[in-house]
C-alpha positions in Angstrom: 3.3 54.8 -0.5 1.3 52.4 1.8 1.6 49.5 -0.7 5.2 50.2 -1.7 6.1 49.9 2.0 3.7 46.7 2.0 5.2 45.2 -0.7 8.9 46.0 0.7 7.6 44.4 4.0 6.6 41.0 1.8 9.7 40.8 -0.1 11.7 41.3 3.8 9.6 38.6 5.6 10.2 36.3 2.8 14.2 37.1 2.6 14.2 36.9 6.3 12.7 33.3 6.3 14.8 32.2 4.2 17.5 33.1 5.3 16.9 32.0 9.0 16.1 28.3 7.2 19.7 28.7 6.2 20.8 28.8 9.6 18.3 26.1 11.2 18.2 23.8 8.1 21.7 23.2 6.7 21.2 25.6 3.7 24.8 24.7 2.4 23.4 21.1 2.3 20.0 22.2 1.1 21.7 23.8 -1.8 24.2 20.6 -2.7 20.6 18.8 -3.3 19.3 21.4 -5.7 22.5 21.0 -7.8 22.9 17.2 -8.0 19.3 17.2 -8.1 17.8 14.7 -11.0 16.8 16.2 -14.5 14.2 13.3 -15.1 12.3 13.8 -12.0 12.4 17.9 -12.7 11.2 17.4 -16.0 9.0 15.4 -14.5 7.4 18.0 -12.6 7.4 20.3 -15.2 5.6 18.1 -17.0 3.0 17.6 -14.2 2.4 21.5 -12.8 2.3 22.3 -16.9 -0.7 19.7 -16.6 -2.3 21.3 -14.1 -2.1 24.8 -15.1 -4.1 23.2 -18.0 -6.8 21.5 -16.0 -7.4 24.5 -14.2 -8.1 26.7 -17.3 -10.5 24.1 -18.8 -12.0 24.5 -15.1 -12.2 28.6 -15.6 -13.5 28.0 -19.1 -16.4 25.2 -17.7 -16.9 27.9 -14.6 -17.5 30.8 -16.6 -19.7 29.3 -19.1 -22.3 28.2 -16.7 -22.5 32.3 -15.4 -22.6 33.3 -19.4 -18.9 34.3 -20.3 -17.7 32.1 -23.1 -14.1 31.5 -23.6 -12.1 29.4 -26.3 -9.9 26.6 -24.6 -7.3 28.8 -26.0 -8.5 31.7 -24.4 -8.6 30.3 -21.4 -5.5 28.5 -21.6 -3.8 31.7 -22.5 -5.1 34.4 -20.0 -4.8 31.6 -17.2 -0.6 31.7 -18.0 -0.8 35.5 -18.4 -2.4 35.3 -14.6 -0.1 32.5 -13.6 3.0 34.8 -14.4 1.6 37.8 -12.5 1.1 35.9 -9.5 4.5 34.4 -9.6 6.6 37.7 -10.0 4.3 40.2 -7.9 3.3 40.5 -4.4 -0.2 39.0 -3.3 -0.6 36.3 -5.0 -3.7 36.8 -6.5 -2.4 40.3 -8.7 -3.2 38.0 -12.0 -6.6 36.2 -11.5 -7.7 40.1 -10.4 -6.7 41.3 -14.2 -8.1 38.2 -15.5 -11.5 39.0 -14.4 -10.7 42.4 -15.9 -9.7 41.3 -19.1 -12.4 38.9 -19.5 -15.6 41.8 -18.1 -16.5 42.4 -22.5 -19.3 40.0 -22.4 -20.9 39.6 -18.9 -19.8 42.9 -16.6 -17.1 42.7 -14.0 -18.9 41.1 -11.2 -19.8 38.0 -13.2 -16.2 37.6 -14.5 -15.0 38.0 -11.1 -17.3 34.9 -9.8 -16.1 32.9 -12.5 -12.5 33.8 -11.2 -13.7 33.3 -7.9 -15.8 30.2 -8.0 -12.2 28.4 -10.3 -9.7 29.2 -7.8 -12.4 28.5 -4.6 -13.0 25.1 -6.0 -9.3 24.6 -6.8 -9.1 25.1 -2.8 -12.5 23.0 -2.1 -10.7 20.1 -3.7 -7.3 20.6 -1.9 -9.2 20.8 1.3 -11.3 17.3 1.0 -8.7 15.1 -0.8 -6.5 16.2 2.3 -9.1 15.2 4.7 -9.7 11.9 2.9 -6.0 11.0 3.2 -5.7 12.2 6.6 -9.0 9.8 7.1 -6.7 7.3 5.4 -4.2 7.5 8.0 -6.5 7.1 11.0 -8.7 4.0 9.2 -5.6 2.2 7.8 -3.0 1.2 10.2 0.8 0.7 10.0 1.3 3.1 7.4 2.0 6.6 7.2 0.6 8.5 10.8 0.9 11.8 11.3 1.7 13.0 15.2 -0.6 13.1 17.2 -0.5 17.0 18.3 -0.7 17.8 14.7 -3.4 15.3 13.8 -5.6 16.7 16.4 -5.3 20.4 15.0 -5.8 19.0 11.0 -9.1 17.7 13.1 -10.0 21.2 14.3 -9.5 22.9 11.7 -11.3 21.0 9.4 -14.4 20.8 11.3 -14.7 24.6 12.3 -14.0 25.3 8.4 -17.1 22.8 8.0 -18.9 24.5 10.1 -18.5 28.0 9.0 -18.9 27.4 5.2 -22.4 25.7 6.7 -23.3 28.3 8.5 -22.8 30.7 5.9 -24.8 28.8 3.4 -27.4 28.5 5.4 -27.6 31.6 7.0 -26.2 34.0 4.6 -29.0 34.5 2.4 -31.3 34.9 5.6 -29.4 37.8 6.7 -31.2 41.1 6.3 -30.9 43.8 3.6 -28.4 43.8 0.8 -26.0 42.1 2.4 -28.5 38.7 2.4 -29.5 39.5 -1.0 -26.0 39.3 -2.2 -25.0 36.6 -0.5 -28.3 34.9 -1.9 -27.2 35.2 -5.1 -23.7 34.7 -4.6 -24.6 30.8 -3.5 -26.8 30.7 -6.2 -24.1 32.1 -9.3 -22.1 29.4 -7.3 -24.4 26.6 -7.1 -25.2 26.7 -11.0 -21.0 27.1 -12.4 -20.3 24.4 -10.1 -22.7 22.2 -9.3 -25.7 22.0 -11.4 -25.9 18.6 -12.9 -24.9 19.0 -16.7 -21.4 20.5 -15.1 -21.0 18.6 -11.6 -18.9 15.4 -13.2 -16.4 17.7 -15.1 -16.2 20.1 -12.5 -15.2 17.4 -10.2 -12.9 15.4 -12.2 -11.2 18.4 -13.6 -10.9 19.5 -9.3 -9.7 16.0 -8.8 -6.9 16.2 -11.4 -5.2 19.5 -10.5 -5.3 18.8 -7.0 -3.0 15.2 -7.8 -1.0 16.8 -10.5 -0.3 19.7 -8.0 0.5 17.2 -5.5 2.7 15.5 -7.8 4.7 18.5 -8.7 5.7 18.8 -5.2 6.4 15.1 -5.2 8.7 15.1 -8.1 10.6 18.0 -6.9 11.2 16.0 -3.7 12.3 12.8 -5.6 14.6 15.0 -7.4 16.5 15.8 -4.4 16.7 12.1 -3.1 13.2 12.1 -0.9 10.9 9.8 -2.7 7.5 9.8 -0.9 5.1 7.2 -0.4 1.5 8.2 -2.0 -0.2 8.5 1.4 2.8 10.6 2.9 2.3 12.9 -0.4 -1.5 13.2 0.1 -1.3 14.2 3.4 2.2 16.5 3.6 1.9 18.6 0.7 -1.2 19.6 1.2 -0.2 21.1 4.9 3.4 22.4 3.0 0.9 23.9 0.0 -1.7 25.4 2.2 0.8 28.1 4.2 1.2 29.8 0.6 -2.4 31.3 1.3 -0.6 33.3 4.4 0.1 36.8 2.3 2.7 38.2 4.1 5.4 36.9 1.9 5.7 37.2 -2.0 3.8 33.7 -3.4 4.4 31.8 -0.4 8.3 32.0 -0.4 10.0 30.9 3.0 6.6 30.1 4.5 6.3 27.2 2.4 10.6 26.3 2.7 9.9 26.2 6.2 6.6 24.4 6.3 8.4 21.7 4.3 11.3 21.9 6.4 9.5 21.2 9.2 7.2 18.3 7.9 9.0 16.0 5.4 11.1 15.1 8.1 8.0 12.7 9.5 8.6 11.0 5.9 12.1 10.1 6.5 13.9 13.5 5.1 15.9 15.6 6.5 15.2 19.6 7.7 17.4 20.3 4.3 16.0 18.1 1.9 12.8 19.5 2.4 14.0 23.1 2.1 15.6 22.0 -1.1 12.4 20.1 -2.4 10.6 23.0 -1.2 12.4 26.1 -3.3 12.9 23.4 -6.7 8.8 23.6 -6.4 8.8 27.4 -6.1 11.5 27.5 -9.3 9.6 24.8 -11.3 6.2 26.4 -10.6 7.7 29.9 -11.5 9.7 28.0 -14.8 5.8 26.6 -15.9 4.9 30.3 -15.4 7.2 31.6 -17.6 5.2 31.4 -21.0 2.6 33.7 -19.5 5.5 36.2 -20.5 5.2 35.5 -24.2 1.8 35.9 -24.1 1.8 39.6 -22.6 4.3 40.5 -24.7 2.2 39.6 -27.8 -0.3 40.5 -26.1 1.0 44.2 -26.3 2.5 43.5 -29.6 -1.2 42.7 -31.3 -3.0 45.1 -29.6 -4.5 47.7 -31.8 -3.9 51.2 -31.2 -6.7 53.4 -30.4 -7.3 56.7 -32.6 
C-alpha cells in the first residue's frame, strides 16, 4: 500500500509540475514548437542518446569485468536497454539497473553485480559532475562569452566544493571507521578503485565517461535545436548539466516536470524563451523514452526464450 500511494504521489507531483509550467511558461506556445519542431535535428538526437546508451554498456561490460562478471558486448548492450526501459516507464528511476544486477548475480553473487551496477552509473555521474565544473571553469577563465549569473554561479561553487569535500572525507575516513561498517566501506573503495581505476582499465574507463557525458549533452542539444534554440558549446556544457542533474530529485517519475522546469528556467540565459525550453525539455524526455523503446523487444523475447522449468 505504502508504495502504491508513493508511486501515485510521483506520478501527482510530476502532472502537477507540468501542468503549473503550462500556466507560467506559454504551454500553448511550448507545444506549437514540439510540432513544427525539425525531423533532422530529432533524428539527430536519437542518433546521439542511441550512442550513448551504447557507451555506457561497454562501460558496465569494462566495470564488471575488473570485479569478475564477464559479459558479451551483446549482453551488455542488451540488459542495459532492458534497464533503460524500466527506468523510463516505472517510478524511481533506478527500478531497471536494480534487476540488472539481479539478472546478472549467476557468476559473481549479488553484491558484486550490484558494484558493477553501482560503480557504471556512479562514474556516469563522476563524469557529469567534472566536465560541468570544467565548463563552468571555462566561463570564469574565458571572458566575453557565455556567464552564468552571478547568484547561481556562486551556488554551482558551493556545491561543488562541499561534494569535494565529502566524497574526500569519505575516502579517507570511511575505511578508518570502526567495525563492519569500516570494513565495508574498506572494500567498497577498493572493489571501486580496481573496476575503475586500476591502470589497464583507467583510459577506457575515462574515455568511455567522457563520451556519454557529450553525447548525453548533445541529446539535449539537439532537441533544443529542434525547436529553434541552437546553443553555443559552452552554453550546452554548462546548462544541461544543471537542467540534467534535477532528474536525480525522486519525487517525480524519471525526472518529468522537474527537469521542464529546470529548463524553463535556465535556457532563457541562452537567449530562449520560458517555452522553448519547456518544449526542448519534454522532446528530451520523448526521445530518451523513444531510444528506450527496444528494451521492450528484448523482454518480450526475453520471456519468449526463456525455458520453462519442470
Amino acid at each position: 500500500m505504502g508504495r502504491i500511494l508513493s508511486v501515485g504521489l510521483q506520478f501527482a507531483v510530476a502532472i502537477g509540475l507540468l501542468v503549473l509550467l503550462w500556466q507560467v511558461a506559454d504551454g500553448q506556445s511550448a507545444v506549437n514548437h514540439l510540432v513544427n519542431a525539425e525531423l533532422a535535428w530529432l533524428l539527430a538526437s536519437l542518433v546521439a542518446v542511441t550512442g550513448q546508451l551504447v557507451l555506457s554498456a561497454l562501460r558496465w561490460q569494462l566495470t564488471a569485468a575488473q570485479l569478475g562478471l564477464v559479459l558479451t558486448k551483446q549482453q551488455a548492450v542488451r540488459e542495459y536497454y532492458l534497464s533503460q526501459v524500466v527506468n523510463q516507464l516505472l517510478p524511481g528511476g533506478v527500478l531497471g539497473d536494480v534487476g540488472r544486477a539481479v539478472r546478472a548475480r549467476a557468476q559473481a553473487g549479488l553484491v558484486i553485480s550490484g558494484q558493477a551496477v553501482l560503480f557504471e552509473r556512479l562514474v556516469g555521474q563522476v563524469a557529469l559532475v567534472l566536465l560541468f565544473g570544467a565548463a563552468v571553469f571555462g566561463t570564469w577563465a574565458v571572458p566575453g562569452g557565455f556567464d552564468l549569473p552571478a547568484s547561481l554561479q556562486f551556488s554551482v561553487f558551493v556545491t561543488l566544493v562541499a561534494a569535494f569535500l565529502i566524497a574526500t572525507g569519505v575516502a579517507i575516513a570511511g575505511p578508518n571507521l570502526p567495525g563492519k561498517t569500516g570494513i565495508a566501506l574498506a572494500n567498497f573503495i577498493a572493489n571501486f578503485r580496481r573496476a575503475v581505476w586500476a591502470r589497464e582499465v583507467r583510459h577506457r574507463q575515462v574515455l568511455l565517461s567522457i563520451g556519454t557525458v557529450v553525447l548525453n549533452i548533445a541529446t539535449f542539444a539537439c532537441c533544443a535545436a529542434a525547436v529553434g534554440v541552437m546553443l553555443a558549446p559552452a552554453a550546452a556544457m554548462v546548462l544541461v548539466p544543471l537542467i540534467l542533474f534535477t532528474m536525480l530529485i525522486p519525487i517525480t517519475i524519471s525526472g518529468w516536470g522537474l527537469r521542464e522546469g529546470a529548463a524553463a528556467m535556465l535556457l532563457p540565459l541562452a537567449g530562449a524563451t520560458a517555452a522553448e525550453g519547456f518544449a526542448a525539455s519534454v522532446a528530451f524526455g520523448l526521445v530518451v523514452l523513444l531510444s528506450a523503446l527496444p528494451g521492450v523487444l528484448v523482454a518480450a523475447l526475453s520471456t519468449v526464450t526463456k525455458p520453462v522449468r519442470p
